[in-house]
OpenMM code with the backbone's topology and positions (N, CA, C; nanometers):
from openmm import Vec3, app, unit

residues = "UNK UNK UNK UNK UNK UNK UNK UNK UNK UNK UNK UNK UNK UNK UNK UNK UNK UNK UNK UNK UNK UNK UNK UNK UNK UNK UNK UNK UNK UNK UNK UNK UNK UNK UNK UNK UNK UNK UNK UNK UNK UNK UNK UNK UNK UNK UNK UNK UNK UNK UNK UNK UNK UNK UNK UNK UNK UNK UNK UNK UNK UNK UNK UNK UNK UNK UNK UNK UNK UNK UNK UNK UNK UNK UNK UNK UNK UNK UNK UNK UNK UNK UNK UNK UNK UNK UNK UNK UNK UNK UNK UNK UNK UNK UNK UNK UNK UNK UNK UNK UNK UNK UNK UNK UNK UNK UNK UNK UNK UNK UNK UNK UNK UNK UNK UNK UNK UNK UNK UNK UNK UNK UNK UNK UNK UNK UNK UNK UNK UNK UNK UNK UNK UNK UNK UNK".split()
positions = [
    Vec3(16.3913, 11.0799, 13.6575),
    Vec3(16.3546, 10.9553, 13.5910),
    Vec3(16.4411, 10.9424, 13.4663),
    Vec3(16.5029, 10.8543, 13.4345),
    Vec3(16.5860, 10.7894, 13.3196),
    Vec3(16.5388, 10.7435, 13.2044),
    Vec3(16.3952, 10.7651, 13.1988),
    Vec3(16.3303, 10.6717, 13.0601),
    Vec3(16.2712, 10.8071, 12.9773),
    Vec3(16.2721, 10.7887, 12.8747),
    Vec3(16.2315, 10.8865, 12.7563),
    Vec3(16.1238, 10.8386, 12.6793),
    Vec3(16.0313, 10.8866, 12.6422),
    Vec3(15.9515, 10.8238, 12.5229),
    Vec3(16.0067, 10.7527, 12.4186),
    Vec3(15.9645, 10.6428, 12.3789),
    Vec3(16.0476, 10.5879, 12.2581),
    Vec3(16.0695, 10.5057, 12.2452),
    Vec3(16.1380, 10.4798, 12.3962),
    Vec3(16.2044, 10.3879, 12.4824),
    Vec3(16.1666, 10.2653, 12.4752),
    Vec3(16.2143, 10.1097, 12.4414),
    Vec3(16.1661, 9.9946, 12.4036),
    Vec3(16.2324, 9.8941, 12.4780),
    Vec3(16.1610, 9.7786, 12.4775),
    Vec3(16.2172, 9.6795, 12.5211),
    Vec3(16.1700, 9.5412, 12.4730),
    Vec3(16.1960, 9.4181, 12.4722),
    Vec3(16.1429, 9.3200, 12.4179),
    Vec3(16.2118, 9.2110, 12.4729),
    Vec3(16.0787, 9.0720, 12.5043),
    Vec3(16.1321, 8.9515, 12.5135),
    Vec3(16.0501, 8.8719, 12.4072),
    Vec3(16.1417, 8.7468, 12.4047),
    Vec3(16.1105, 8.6303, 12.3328),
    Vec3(16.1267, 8.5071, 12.3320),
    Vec3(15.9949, 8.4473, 12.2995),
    Vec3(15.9878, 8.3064, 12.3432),
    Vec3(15.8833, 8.2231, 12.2654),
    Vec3(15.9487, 8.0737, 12.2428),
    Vec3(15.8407, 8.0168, 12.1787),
    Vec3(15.7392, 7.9252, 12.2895),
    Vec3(15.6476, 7.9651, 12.2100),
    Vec3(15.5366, 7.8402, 12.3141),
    Vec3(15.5224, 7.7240, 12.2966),
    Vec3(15.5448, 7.6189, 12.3607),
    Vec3(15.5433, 7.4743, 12.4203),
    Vec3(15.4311, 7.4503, 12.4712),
    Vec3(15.3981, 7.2823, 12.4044),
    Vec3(15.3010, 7.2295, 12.4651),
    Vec3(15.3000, 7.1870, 12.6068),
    Vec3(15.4666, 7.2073, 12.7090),
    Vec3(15.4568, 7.2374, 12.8107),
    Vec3(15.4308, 7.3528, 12.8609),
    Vec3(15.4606, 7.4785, 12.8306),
    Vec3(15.3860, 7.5726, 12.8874),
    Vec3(15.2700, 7.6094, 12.8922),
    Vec3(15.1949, 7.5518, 12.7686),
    Vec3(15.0205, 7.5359, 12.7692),
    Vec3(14.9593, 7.4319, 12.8944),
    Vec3(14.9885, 7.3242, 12.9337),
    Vec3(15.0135, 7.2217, 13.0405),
    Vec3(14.9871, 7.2631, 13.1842),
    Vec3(15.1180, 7.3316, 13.1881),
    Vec3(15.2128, 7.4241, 13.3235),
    Vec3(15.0773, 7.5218, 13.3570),
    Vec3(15.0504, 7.6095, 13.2781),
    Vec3(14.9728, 7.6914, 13.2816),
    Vec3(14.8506, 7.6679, 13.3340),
    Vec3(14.8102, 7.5799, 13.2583),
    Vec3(14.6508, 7.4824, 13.2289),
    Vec3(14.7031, 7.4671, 13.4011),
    Vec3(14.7260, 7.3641, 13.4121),
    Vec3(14.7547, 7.3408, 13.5916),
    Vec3(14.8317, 7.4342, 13.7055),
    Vec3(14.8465, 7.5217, 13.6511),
    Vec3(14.8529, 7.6287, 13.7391),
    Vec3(14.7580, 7.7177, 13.7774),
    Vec3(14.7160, 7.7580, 13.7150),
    Vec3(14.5559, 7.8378, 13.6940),
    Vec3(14.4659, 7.7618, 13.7114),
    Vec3(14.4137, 7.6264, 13.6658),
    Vec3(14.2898, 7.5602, 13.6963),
    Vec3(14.2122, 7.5557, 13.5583),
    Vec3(14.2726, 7.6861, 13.4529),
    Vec3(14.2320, 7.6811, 13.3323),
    Vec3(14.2148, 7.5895, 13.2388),
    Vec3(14.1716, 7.4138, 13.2200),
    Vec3(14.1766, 7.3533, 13.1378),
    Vec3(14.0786, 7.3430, 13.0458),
    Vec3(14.0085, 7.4507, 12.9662),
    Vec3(13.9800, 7.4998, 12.8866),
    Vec3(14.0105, 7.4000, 12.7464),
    Vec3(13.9377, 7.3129, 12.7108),
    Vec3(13.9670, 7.2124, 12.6254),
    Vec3(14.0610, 7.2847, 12.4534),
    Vec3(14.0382, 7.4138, 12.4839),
    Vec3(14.0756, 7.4749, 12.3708),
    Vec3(14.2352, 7.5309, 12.3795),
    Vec3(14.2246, 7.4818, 12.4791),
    Vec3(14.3616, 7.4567, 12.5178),
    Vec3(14.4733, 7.3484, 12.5641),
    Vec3(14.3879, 7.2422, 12.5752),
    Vec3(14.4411, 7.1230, 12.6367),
    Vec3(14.4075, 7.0149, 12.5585),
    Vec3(14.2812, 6.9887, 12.4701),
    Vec3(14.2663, 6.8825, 12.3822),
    Vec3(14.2812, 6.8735, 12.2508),
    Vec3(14.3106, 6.8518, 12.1938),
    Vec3(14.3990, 6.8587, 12.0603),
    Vec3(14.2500, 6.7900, 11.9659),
    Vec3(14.2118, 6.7357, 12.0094),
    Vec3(14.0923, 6.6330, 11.9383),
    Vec3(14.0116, 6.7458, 11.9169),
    Vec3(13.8986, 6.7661, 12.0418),
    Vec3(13.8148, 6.8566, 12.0536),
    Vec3(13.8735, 7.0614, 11.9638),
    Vec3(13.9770, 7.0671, 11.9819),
    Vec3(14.0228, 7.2011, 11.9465),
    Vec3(14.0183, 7.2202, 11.7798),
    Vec3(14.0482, 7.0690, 11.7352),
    Vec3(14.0672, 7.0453, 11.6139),
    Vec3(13.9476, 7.1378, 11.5194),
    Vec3(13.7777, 7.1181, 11.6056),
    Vec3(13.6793, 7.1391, 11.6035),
    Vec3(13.6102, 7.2848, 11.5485),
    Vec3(13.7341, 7.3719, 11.5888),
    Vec3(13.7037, 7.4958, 11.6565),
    Vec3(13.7033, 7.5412, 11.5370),
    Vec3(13.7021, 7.6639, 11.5286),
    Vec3(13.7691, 7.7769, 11.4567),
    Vec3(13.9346, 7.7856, 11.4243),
    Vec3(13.9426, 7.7641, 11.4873),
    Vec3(14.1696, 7.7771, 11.5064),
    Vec3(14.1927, 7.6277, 11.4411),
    Vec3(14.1311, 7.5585, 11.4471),
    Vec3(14.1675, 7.4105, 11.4227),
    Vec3(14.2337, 7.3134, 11.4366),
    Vec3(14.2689, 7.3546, 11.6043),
    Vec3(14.3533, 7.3021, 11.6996),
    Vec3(14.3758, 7.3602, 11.8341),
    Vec3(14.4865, 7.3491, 11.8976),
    Vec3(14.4804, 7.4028, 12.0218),
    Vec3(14.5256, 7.5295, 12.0499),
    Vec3(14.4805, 7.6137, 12.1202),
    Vec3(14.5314, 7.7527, 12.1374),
    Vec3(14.6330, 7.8005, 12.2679),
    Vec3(14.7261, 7.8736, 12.2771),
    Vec3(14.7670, 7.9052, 12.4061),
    Vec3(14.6873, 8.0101, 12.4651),
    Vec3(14.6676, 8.0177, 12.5720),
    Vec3(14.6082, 8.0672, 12.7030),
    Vec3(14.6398, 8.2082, 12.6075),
    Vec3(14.5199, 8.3165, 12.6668),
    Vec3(14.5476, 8.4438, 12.5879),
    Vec3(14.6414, 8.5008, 12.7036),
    Vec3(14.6339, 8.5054, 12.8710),
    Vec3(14.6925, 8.5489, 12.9648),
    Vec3(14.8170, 8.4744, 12.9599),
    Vec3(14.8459, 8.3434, 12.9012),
    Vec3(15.0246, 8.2897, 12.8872),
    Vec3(15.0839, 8.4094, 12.7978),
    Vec3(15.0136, 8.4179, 12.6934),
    Vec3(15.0923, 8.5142, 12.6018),
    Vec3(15.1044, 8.6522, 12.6720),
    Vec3(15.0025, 8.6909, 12.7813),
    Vec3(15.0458, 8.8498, 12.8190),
    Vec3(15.1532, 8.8195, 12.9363),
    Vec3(15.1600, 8.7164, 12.9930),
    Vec3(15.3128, 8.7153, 13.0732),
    Vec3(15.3902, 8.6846, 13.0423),
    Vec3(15.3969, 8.7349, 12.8615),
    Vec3(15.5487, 8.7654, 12.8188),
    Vec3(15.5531, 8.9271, 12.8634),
    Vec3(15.4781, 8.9923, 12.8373),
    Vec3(15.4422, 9.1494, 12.8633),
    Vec3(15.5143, 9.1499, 13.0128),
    Vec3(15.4461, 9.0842, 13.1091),
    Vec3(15.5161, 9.1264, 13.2500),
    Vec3(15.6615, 9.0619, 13.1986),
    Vec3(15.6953, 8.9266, 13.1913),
    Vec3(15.8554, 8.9631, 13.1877),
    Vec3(15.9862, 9.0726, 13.1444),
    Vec3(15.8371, 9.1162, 12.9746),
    Vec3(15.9630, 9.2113, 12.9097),
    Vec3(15.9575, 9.3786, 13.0798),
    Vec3(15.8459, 9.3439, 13.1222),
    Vec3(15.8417, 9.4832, 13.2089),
    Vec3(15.9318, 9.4815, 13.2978),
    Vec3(15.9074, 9.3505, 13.3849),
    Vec3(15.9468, 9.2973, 13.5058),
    Vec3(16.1306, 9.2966, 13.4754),
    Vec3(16.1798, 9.2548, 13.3991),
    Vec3(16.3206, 9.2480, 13.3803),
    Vec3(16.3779, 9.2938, 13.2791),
    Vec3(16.3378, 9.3893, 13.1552),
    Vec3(16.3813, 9.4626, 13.1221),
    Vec3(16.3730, 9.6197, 13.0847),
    Vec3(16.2498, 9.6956, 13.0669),
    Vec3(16.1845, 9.7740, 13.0831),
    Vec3(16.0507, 9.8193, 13.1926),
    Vec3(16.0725, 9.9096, 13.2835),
    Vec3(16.1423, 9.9245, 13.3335),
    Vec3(16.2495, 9.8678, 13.4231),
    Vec3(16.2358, 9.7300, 13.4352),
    Vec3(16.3072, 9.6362, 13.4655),
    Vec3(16.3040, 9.5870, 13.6374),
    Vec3(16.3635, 9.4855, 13.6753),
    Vec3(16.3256, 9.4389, 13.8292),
    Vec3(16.3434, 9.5258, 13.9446),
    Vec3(16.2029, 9.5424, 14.0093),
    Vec3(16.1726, 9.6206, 14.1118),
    Vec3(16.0216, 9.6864, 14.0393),
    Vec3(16.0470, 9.7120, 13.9427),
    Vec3(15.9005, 9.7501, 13.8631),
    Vec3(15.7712, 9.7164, 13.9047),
    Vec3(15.6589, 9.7945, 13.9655),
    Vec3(15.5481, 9.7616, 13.9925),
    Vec3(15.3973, 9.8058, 13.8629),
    Vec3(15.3684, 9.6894, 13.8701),
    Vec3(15.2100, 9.7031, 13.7675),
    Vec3(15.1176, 9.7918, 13.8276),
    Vec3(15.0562, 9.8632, 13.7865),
    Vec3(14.9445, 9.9085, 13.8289),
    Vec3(14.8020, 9.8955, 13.7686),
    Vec3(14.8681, 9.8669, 13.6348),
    Vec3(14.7533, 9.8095, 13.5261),
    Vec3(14.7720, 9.7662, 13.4091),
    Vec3(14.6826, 9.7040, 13.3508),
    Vec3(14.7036, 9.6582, 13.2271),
    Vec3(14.5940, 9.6318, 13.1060),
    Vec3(14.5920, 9.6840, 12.9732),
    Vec3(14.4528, 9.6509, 12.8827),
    Vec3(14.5087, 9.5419, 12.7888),
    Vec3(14.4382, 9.4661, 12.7661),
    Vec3(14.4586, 9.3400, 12.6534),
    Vec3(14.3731, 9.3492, 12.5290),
    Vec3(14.4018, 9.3450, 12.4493),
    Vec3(14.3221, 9.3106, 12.2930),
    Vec3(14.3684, 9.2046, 12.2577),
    Vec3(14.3204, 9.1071, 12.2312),
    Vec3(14.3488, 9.0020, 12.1716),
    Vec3(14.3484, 8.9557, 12.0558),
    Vec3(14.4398, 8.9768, 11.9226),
    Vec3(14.3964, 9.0251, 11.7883),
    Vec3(14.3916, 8.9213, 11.6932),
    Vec3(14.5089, 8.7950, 11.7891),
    Vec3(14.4474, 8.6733, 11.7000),
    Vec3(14.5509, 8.5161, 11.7854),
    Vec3(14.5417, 8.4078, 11.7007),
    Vec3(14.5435, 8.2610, 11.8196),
    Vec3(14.6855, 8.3035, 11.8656),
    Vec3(14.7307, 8.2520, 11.9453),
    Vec3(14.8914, 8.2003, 11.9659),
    Vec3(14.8696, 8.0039, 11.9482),
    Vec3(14.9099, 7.9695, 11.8240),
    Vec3(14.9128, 7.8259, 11.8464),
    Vec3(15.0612, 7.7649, 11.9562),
    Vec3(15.0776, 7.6445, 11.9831),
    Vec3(15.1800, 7.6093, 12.0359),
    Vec3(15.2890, 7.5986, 11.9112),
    Vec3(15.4037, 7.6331, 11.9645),
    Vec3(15.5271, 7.6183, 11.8422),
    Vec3(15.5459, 7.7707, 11.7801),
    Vec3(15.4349, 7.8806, 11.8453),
    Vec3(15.4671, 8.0203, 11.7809),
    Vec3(15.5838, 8.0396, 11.8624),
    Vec3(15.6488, 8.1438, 11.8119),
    Vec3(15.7680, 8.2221, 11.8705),
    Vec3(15.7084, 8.3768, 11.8530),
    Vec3(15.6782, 8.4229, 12.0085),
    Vec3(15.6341, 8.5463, 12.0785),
    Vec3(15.7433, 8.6778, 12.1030),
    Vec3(15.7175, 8.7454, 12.0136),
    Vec3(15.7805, 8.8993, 12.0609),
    Vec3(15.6949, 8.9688, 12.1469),
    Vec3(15.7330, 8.9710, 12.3032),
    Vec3(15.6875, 9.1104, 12.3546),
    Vec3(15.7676, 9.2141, 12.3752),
    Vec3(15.6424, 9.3219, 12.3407),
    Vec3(15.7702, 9.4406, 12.3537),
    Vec3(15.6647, 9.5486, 12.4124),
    Vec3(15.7773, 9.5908, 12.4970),
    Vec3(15.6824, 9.7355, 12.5529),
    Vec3(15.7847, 9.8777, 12.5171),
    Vec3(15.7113, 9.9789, 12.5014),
    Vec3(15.7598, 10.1280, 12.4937),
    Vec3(15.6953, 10.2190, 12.5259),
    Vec3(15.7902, 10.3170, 12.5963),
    Vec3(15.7494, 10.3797, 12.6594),
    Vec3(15.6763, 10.5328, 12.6017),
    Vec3(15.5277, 10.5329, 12.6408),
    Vec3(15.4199, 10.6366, 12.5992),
    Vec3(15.3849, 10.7185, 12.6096),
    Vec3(15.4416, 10.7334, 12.7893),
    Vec3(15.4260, 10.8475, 12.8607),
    Vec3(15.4767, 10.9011, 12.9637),
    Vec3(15.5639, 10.9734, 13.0144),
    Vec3(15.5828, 10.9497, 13.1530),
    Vec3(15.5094, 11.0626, 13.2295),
    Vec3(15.4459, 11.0225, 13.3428),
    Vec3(15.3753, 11.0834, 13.3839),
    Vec3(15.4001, 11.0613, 13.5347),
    Vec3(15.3639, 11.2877, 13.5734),
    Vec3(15.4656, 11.3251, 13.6835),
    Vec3(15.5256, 11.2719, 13.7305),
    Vec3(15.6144, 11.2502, 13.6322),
    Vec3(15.7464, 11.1927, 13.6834),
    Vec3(15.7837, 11.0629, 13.7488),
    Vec3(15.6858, 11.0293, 13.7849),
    Vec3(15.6573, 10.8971, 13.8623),
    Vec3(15.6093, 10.7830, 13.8464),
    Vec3(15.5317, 10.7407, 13.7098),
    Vec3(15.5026, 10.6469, 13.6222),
    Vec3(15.5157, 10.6395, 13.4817),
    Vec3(15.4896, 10.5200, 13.4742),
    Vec3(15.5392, 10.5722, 13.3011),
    Vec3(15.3881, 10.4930, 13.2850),
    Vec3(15.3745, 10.5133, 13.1142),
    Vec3(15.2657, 10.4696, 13.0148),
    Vec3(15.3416, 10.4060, 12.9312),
    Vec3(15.3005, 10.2299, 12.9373),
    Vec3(15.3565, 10.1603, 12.7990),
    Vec3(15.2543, 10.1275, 12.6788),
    Vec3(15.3055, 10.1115, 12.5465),
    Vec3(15.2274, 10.0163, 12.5315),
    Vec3(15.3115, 9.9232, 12.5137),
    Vec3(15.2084, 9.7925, 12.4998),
    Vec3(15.2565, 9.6677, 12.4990),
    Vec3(15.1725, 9.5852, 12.3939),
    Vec3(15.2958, 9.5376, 12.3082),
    Vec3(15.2313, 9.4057, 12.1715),
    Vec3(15.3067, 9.2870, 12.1812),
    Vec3(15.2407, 9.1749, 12.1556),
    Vec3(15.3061, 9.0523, 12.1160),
    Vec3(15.2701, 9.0142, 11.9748),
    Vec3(15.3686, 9.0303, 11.9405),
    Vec3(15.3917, 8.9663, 11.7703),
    Vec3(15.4423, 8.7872, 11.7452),
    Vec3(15.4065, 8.7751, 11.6319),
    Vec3(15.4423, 8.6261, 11.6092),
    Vec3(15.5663, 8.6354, 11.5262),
    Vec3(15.6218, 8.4969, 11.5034),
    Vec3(15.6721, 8.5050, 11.4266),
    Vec3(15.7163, 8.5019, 11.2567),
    Vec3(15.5489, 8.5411, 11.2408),
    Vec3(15.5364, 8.5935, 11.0994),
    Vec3(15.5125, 8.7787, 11.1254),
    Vec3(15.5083, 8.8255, 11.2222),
    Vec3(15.5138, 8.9811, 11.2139),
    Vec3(15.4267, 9.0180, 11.2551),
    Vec3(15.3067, 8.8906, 11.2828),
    Vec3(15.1778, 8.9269, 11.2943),
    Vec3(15.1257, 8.9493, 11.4651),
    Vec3(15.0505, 9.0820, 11.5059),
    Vec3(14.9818, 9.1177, 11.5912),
    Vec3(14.9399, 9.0246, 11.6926),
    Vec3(14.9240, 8.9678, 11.8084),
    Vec3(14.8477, 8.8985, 11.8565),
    Vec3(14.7765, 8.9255, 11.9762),
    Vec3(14.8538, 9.0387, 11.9921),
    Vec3(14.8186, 9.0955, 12.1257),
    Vec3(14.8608, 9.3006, 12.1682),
    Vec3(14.7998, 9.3144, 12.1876),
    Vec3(14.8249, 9.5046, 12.1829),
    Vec3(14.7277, 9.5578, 12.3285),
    Vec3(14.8108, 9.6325, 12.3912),
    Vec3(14.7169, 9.7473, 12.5072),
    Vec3(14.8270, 9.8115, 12.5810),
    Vec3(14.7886, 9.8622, 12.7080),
    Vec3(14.8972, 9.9821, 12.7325),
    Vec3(14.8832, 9.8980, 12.8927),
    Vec3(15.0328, 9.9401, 12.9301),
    Vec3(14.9870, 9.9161, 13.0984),
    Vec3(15.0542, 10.0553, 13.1829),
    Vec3(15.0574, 10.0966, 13.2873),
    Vec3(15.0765, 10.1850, 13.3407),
    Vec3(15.1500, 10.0883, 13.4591),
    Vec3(15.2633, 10.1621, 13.4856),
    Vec3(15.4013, 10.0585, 13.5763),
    Vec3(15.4233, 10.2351, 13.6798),
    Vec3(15.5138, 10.1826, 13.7496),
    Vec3(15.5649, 10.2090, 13.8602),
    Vec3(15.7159, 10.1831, 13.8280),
    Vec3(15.7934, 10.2515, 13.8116),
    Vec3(15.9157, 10.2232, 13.7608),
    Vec3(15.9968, 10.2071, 13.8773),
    Vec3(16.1124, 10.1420, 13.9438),
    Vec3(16.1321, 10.1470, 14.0531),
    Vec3(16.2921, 10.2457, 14.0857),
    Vec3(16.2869, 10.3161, 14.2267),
    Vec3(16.3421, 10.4102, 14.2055),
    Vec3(16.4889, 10.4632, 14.1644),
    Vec3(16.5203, 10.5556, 14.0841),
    Vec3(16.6821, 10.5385, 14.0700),
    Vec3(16.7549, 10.5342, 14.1977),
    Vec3(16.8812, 10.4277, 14.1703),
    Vec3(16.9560, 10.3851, 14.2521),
    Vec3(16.9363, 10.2686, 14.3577),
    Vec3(16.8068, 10.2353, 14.3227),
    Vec3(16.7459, 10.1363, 14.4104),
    Vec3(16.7863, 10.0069, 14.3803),
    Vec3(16.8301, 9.8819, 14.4448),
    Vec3(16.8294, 9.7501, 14.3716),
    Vec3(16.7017, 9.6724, 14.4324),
    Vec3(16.6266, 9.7640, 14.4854),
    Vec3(16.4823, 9.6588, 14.5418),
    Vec3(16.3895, 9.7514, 14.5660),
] * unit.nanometer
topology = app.Topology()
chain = topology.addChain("A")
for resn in residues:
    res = topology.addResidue(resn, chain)
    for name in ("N", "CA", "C"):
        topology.addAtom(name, app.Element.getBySymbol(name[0]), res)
């Protein structure tokens, strides 16, 4: 296996009130706290929030295509959710590697940060790294 503890990776992206949308109608999720701007206003956040699961599939991309990267299989994943993603944040995910274990999986964890530095998301997933020399 090629990966070492330590080992990091990261994607980034800002969130759009089309990808809140996309999402919302992809999933079935229209969750007014996500889709109505009026009603959200209401809330706590004091406006609209992105999907807490939009923000963790930045986590599978940074896995999926760069750590351990394409061919990579999930086996699991924990979420904490530590605070909103409004639309217009710009999302750091990053995973590193925690553990590797016999040889044959690794242990990440995984955070999404904003772009004030701040936490929004933290847990570990356990991947399937896919095998050296393999392109599938």
């Amino acid at each position: 296996m090629r990966y070492q503890i330590g080992d990091k990776a990261s994607v980034t992206k800002t969130i759009t009130e089309t990808d809140v949308y996309l999402f919302a109608g992809i999933t079935g999720d229209l969750n007014p706290a996500h889709v109505n701007e009026e009603w959200a206003r209401e809330t706590r956040f004091g406006g609209r929030i992105a999907h807490g699961i939009l923000t963790a599939g930045l986590i599978s991309a940074a896995i999926g295509m760069k750590l351990p990267g394409p061919g990579t299989i999930y086996v699991s994943q924990t979420l904490n959710f530590t605070a909103p993603v409004k639309i217009g944040d710009t999302i750091t995910a990053t995973v590193e590697v925690a553990e590797i274990v016999n040889g044959k999986r690794l242990r990440l964890r995984t955070t999404c940060a904003n772009q004030r530095g701040e936490t929004v998301l933290e847990g570990e997933a356990m991947v399937l790294p896919p095998k050296e020399g393999s392109e599938r």
